[in-house]
C-alpha positions as a LaTeX table, in Angstrom:
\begin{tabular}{lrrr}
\hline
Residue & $x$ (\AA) & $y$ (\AA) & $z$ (\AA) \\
\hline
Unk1 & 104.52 & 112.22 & 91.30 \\
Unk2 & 100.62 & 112.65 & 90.59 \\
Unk3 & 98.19 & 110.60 & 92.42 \\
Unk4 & 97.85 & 107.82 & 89.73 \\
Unk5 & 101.37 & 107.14 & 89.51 \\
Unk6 & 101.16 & 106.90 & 92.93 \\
Unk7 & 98.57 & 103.98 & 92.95 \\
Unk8 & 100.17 & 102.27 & 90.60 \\
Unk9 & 103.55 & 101.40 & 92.25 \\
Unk10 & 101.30 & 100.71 & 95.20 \\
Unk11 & 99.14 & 98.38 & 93.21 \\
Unk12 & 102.51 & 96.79 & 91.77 \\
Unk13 & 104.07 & 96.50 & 95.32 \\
Unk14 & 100.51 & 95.29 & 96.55 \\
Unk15 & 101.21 & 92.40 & 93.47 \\
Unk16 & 104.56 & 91.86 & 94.35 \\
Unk17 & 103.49 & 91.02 & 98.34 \\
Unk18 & 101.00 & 88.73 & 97.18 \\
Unk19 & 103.18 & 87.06 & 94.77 \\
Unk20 & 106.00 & 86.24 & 97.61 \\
Unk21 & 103.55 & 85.19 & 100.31 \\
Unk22 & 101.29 & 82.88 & 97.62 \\
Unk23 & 105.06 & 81.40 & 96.42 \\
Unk24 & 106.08 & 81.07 & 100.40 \\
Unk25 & 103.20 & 79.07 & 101.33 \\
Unk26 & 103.41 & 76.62 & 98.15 \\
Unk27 & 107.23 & 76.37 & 98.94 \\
Unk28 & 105.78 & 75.50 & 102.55 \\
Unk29 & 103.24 & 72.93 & 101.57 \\
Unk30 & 104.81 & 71.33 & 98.06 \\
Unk31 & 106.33 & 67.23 & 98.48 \\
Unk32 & 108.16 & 67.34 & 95.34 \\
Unk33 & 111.32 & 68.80 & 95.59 \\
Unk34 & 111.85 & 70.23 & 92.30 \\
Unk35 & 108.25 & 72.23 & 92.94 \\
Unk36 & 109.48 & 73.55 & 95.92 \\
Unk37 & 112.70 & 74.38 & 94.67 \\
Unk38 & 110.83 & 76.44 & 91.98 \\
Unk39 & 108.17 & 77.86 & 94.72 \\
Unk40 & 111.29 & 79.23 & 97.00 \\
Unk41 & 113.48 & 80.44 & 93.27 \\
Unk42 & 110.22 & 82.50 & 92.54 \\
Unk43 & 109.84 & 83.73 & 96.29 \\
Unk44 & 113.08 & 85.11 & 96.58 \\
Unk45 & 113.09 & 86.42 & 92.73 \\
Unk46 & 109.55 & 88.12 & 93.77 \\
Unk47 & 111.35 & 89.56 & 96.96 \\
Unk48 & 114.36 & 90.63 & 94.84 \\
Unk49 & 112.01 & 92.50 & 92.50 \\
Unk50 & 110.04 & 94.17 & 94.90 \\
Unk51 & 113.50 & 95.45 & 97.03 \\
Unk52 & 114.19 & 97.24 & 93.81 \\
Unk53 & 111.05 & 98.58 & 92.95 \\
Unk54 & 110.86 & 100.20 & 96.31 \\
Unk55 & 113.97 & 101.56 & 96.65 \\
Unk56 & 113.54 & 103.35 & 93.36 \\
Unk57 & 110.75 & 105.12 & 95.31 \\
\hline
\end{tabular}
């Protein structure tokens, strides 16, 4: 694996991170049900994705 390839699944996982901890603290902080609902589908969706991406590496 060269050193580009590299940074990009560590820019992708970097993404991924963000995306579950930015979908965690709307789930946290949302009233409406149905937009929390969404926050947490997308939080563990984002934490499903990333699982897999890493363990291809």
């Amino acid at each position: 694996m060269t050193e580009k390839e590299l940074m990009y699944i560590e820019d992708a996982l970097g993404h991924l991170e963000f995306l579950k901890t930015q979908s965690q603290n709307a789930a946290n902080s949302l009233q409406d049900g149905v937009l929390r609902s969404r926050a947490q589908e997308i939080n563990r969706r984002s934490a499903t994705i990333f699982d897999r991406f890493y363990g291809l590496v």
